[in-house]
C-alpha positions in Angstrom: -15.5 45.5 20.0 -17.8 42.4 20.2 -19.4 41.4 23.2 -18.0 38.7 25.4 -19.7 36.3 28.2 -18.4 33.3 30.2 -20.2 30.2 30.5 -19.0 26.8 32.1 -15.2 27.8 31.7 -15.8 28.9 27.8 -15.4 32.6 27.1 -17.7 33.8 24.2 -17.8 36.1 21.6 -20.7 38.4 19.9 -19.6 38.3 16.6 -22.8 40.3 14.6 -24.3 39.9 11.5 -21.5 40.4 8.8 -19.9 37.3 10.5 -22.5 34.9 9.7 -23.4 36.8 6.4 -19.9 36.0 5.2 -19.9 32.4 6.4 -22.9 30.8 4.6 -23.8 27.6 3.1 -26.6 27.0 0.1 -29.6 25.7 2.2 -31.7 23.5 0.1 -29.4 21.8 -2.2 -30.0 18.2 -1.6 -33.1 16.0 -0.8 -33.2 12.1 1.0 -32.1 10.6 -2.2 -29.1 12.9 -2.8 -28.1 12.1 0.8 -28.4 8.3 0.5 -26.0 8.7 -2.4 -23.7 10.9 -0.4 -23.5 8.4 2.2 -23.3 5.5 -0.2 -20.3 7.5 -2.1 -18.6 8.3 1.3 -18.3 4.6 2.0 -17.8 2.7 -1.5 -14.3 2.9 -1.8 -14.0 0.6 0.7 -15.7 -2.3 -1.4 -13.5 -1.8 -4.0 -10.0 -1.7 -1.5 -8.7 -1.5 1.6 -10.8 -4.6 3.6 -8.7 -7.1 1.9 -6.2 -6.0 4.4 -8.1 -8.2 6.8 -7.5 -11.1 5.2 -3.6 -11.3 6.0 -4.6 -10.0 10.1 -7.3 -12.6 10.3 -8.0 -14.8 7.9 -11.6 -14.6 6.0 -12.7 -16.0 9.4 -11.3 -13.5 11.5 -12.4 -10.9 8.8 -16.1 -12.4 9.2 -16.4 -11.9 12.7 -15.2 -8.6 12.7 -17.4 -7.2 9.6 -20.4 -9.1 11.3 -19.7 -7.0 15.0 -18.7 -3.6 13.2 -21.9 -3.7 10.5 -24.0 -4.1 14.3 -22.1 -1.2 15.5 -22.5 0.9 12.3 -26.2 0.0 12.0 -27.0 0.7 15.5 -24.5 4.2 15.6 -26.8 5.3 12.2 -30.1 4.5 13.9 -28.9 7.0 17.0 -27.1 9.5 14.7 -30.8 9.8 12.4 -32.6 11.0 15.7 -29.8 13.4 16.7 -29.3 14.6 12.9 -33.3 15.2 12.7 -33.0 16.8 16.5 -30.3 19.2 16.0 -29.4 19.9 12.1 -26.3 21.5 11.7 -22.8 21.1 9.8 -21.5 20.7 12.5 -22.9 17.2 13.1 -21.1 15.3 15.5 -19.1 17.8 16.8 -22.6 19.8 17.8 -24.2 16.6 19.2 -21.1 16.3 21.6 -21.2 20.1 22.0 -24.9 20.1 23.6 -24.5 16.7 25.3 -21.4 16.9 27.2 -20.3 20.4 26.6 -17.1 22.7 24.6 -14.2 20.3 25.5 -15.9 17.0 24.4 -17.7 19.0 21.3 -14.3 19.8 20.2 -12.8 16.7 21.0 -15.7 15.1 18.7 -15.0 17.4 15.8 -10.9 16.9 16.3 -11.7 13.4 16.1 -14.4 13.4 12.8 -11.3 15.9 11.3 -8.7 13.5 11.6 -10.6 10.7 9.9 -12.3 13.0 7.0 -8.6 14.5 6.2 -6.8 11.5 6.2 -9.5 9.0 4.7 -9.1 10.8 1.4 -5.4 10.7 1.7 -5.7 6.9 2.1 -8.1 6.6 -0.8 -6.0 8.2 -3.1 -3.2 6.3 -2.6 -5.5 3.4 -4.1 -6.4 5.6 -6.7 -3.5 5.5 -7.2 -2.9 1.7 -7.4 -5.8 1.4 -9.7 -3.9 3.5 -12.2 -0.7 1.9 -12.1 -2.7 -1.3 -12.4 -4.0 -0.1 -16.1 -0.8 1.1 -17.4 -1.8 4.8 -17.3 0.4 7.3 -18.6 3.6 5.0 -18.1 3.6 6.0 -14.0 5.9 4.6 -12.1 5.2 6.8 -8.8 1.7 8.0 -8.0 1.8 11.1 -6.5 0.7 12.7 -9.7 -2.4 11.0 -9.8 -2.7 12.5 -6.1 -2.1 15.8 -6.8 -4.4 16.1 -10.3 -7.5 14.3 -7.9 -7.2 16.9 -5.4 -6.9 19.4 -7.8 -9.8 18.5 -10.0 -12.4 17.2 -7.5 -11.5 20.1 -4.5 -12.0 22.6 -7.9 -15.2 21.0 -8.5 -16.4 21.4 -5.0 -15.0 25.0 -5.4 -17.6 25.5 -8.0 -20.6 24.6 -6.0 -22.6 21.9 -3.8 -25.5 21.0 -5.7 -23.5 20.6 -8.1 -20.5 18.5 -6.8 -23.5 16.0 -4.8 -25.1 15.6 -8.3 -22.0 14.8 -10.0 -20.9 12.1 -6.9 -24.1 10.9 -7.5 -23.7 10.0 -11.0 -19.5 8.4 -10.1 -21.4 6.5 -7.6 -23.9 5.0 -10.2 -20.5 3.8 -12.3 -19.1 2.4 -9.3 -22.5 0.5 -8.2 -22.6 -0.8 -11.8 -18.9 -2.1 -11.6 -19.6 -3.7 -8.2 -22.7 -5.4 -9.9 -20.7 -6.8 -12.6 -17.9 -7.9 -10.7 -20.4 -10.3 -8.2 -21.9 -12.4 -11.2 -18.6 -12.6 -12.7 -17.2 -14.0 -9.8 -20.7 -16.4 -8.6 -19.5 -19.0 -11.2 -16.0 -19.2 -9.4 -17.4 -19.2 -5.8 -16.2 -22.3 -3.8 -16.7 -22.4 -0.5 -12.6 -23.8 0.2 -11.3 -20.7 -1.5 -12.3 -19.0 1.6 -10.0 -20.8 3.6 -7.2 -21.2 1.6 -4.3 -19.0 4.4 -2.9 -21.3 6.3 -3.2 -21.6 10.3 -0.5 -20.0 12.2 0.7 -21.2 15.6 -1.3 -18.8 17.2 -3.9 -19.0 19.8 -6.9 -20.5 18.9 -5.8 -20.8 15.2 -7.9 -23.1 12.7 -8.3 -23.2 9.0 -11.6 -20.9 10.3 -9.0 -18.5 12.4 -5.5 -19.1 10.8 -4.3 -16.3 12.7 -6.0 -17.3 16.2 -8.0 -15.0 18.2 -6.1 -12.3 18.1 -6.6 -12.1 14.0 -10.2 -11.0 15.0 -9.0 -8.1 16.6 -6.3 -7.1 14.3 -9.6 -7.6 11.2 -11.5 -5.1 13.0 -10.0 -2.0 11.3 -10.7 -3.1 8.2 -13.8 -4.6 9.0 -14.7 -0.8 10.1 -13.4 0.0 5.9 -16.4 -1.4 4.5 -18.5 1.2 6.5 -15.8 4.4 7.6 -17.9 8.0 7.0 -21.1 7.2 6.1 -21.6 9.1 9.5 -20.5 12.1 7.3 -24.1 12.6 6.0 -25.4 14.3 8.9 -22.4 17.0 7.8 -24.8 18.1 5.5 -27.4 19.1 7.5 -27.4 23.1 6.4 -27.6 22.0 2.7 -30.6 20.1 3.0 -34.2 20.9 2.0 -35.8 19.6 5.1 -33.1 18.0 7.7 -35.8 17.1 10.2 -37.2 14.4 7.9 -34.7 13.9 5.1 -31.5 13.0 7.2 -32.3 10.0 8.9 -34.0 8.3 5.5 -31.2 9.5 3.8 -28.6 7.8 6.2 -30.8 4.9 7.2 -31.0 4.0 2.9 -27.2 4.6 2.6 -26.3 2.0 5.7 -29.2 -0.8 4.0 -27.2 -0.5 0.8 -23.6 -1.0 2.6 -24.5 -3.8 4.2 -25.6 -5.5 1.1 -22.6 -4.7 -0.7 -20.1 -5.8 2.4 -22.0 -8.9 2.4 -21.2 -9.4 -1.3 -18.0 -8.5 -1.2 -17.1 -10.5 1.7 -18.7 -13.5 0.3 -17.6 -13.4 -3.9 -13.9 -11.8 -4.2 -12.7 -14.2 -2.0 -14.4 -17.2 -2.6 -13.9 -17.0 -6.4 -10.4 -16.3 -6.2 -8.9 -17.5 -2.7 -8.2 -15.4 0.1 -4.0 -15.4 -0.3 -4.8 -14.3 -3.7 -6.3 -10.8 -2.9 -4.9 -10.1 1.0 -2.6 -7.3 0.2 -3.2 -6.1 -3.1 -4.4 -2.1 -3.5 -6.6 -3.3 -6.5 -8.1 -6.3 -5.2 -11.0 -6.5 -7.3 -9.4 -6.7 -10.5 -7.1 -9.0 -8.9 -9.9 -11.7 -8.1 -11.2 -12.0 -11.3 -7.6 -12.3 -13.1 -7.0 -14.8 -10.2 -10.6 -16.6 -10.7 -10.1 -16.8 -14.4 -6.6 -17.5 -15.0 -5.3 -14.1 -16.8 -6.9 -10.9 -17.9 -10.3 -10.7 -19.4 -12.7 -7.8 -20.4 -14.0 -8.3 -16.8 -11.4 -7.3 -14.9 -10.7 -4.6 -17.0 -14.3 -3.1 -17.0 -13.7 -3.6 -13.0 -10.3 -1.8 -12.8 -11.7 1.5 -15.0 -15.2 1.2 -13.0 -13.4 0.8 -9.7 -12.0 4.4 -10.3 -14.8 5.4 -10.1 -15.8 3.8 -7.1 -12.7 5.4 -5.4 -13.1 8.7 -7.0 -16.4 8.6 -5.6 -15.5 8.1 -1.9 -12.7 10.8 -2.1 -15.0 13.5 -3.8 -17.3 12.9 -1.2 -15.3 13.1 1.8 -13.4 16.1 0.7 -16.9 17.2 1.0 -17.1 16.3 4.1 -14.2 17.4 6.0 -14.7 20.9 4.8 -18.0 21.1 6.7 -16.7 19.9 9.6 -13.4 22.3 9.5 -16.4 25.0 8.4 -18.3 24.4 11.7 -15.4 24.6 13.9 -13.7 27.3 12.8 -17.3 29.2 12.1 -18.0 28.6 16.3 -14.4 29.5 17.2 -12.7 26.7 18.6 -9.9 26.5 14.9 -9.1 29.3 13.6 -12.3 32.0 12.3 -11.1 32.7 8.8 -10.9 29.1 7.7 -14.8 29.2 7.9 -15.2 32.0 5.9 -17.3 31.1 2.3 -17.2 32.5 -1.4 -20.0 33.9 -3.2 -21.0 30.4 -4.3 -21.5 30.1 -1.0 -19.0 27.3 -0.5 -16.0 26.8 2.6 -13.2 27.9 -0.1 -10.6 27.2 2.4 -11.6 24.7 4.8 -11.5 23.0 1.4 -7.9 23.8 0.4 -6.4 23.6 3.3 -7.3 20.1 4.3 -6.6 19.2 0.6 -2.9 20.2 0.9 -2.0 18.3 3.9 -4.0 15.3 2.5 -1.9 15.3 -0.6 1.2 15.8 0.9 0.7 12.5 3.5 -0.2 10.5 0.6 2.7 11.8 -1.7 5.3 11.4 1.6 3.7 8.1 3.1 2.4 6.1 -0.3 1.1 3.5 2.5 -2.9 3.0 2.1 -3.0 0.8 4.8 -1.3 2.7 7.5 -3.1 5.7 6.6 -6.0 3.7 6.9 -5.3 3.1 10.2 -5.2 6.7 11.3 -8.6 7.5 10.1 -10.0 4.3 11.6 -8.6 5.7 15.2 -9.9 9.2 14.6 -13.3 7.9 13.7 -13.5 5.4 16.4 -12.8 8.0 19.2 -15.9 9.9 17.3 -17.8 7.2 17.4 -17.6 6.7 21.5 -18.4 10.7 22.1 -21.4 10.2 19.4 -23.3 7.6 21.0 -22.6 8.7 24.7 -24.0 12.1 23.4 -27.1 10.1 22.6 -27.6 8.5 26.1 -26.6 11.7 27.9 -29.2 13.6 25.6 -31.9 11.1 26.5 -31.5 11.0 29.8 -30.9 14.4 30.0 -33.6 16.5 27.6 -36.3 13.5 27.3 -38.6 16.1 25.9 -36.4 17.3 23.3 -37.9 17.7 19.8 -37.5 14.7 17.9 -38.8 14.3 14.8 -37.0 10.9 14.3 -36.4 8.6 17.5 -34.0 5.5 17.5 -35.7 2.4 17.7 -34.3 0.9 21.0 -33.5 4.0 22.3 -30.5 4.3 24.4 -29.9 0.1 24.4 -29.3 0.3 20.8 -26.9 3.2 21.3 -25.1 1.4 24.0 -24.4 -1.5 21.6 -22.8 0.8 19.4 -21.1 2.6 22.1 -19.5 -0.8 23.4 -18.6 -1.8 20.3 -16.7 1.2 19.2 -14.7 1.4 22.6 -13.6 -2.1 21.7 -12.8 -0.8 18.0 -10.7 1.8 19.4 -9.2 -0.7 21.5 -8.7 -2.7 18.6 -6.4 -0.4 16.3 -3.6 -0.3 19.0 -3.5 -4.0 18.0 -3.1 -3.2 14.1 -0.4 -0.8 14.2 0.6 0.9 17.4 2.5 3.5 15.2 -0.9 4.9 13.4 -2.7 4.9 16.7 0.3 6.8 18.3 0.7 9.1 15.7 -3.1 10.3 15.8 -2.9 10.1 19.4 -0.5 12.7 19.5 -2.4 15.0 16.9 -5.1 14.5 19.1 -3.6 15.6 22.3 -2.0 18.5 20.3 -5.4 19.4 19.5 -7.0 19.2 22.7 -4.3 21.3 24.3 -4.8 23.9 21.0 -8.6 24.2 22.5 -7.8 24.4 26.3 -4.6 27.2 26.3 -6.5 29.3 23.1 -9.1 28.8 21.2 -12.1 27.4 24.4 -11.5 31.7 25.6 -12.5 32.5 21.7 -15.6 30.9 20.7 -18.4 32.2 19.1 -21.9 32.3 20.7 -23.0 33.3 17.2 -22.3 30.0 15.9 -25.5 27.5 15.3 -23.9 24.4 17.6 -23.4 27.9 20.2 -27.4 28.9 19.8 -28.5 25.3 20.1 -26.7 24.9 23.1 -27.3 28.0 24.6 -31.5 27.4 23.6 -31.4 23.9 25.4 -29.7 25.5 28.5 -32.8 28.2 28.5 -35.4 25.8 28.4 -33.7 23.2 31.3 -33.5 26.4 33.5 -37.0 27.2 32.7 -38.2 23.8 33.5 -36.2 24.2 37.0 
């Protein structure tokens, strides 16, 4: 019978060794560089669909300001989330930050939060994939949700198989993708004019312009998809067990990974648009391809190259946060607070069903929904909400343990955390005014959740669990220092 103690209203559980021994991950199989490419592949998707959405709820204006305020909030969140990562290095990332700033409820809240926007994010990409396919002619599909099924059944195989093995391959998708992105900016520099931009036209809205042709409000409505060109590159503190040395290797691999997203927002901001008008691309699922058929009047080798490359780009993004989701799923299940036995790991050492699982329900939204946008949405919510808990875990921790071991420290400390925190409070604000039916929906899940933690699972947890020991070391010390 294991052991149990109470602390703070949690009721905890000795598990013993065979536990742990059957819920492992390969230490040691990725360096700085492999993470900058993991967090580059969570994200680049998003350049290649799903921001364009922001065009027809703002305007390219409207989209601006919001891509300009969220790539502040991303850049300060990743500067906070590299001292925390190089602080406390485990999978479960966010949800363990929470856990030793502000305790079990807000921990799991954190991790409920990271959950919904890792399992649905995929979903959403997919559903692009999707597009993509269709785009080309492929097989003669007229309905997608084969293409959903065979991508969660090849790349949640893949990740089956082994880590170092699934990061190198993302790493080499991500390097097509990168090269398609390349091509498609000088292919679109000679089309660039500056009036394409602004070629919506102004609603009667408040505050509308040829700037703002859907007012104020527009600004507000682009924020989700503002938040596209950026969503999960959070996710590469998630692999914080499977590094070689977390401590110095997370925050330069997150750090290069946010540098490299903000060039690439900036470019795609700038050419697809401007070389092929903003009411040519605003709610297409391949705009890329779309652009340069639009730019030069029919298709060309171009656009082509683009729409195969872009797979790859979106293939990318989904393979990597199927990676991602299972580590968080792995974390809270290993410490108790979902269900034990969907952390437990094969003899490859990876989260076989923290992998499936997830993968299931993903498919089936995608294959019932078929609506990238609105799925979009969800994920947005569930991240922002993470977001908020994140960077309030980084003030609390501050103020809280200043003497902490950090190897990396946020430049700005807690002001540049606030930023972020203020930022992503108005982002969650934000996706009410998008679609009140997403924000609902996960609000619900979320709640569900929460009540999941407090009736069960908070009288189940695992001290065992490395989020539990870190939390439970920090306590020791702060009483020792009493």
């Amino acid at each position: 019978m294991a052991d149990r103690r109470s602390i703070h209203g949690a009721d905890y559980q000795r598990m013993g060794a065979d536990y742990l021994q059957q819920r492992q991950l390969k230490s040691g199989a990725a360096g700085w560089v492999l993470l900058a490419g993991l967090g580059v592949a969570y994200v680049i998707s998003g350049d290649f669909a799903g921001w364009n959405f922001g065009l027809a709820e703002g305007g390219w204006g409207g989209l601006l300001i919001a891509t300009v305020l969220m790539a502040i909030m991303y850049t300060a969140m990743v500067f906070g989330l590299a001292e925390l990562a190089s602080a406390l290095p485990v999978a479960g990332a966010g949800y363990g930050f929470a856990r030793r700033a502000l305790g079990p409820l807000a921990g799991f809240a954190t991790g409920t939060a990271i959950l919904i926007e890792y399992v649905i994010a995929p979903a959403a990409i997919v559903v692009f994939i999707g597009g993509y396919v269709e785009a080309l002619g492929l097989f003669g599909l007229t309905n997608s949700w084969p293409v959903y099924l065979a991508c969660y059944a090849l790349f949640v195989g893949v990740h089956l198989y082994g880590v170092g093995e699934a990061l190198k391959l993302m790493f080499g998708i991500t390097a097509i993708a990168v090269v398609a992105l390349a091509v498609f900016v000088i292919a679109m520099i000679p089309q660039f004019d500056p009036s394409n931009l602004f070629d919506i036209e102004p609603t009667a809205a408040a505050g509308a312009s040829e700037f703002l042709p859907f007012g104020f409000a527009g600004v507000i409505a682009a924020f989700v998809y503002g938040i596209w060109f950026f969503l999960a590159v959070e996710g590469v503190p998630l692999a914080a067990e499977e590094a070689r040395d977390p401590k110095r290797d997370m925050p330069r691999g997150i750090i290069a990974a946010m540098m490299v997203l903000l060039v690439f927002a900036a470019l795609m901001l700038l050419t697809a648009p401007g070389g092929a008008g903003s009411s040519a691309i605003a709610e297409s699922d391949n705009p890329l391809p779309e652009a340069l058929r639009a730019a030069y009047d029919g298709n060309t080798w171009m656009a082509d190259f683009v729409n195969y490359a872009g797979l790859a780009g979106l293939v990318a993004s989904f393979f990597s946060i199927v990676f991602a989701y299972s580590r968080q799923l792995f974390a809270l299940s290993r410490a108790g607070y979902l269900p034990r036995w969907l952390s437990r790991t094969s003899t490859r050492k990876t989260p076989y069903l923290a992998l499936i699982v997830p993968g299931t329900i993903g498919f089936l939204l995608a294959a019932i929904t078929q609506d990238g946008a609105l799925l979009i949405n969800i994920a947005v919510f569930g991240a922002t909400v993470s977001y908020v808990l994140m960077m309030l875990s980084h003030i609390v921790l501050r103020r809280r343990e200043p003497d902490l071991h950090r190897p990396y420290r946020t430049p700005g400390g807690v002001v540049t955390t606030g930023i972020a925190l203020v930022l992503a409070a108005g982002a969650v604000v934000a996706t009410f005014f998008v679609d009140e039916k997403a924000a609902g929906i996960t609000a619900l899940i979320f709640v569900a959740a929460l009540a999941y933690f407090w009736f069960y699972s908070r009288h189940n947890l695992v001290a065992d669990a490395p989020e539990e020991e870190f939390e439970a070391i920090g306590r020791a010390e702060a009483e020792l220092a009493d």
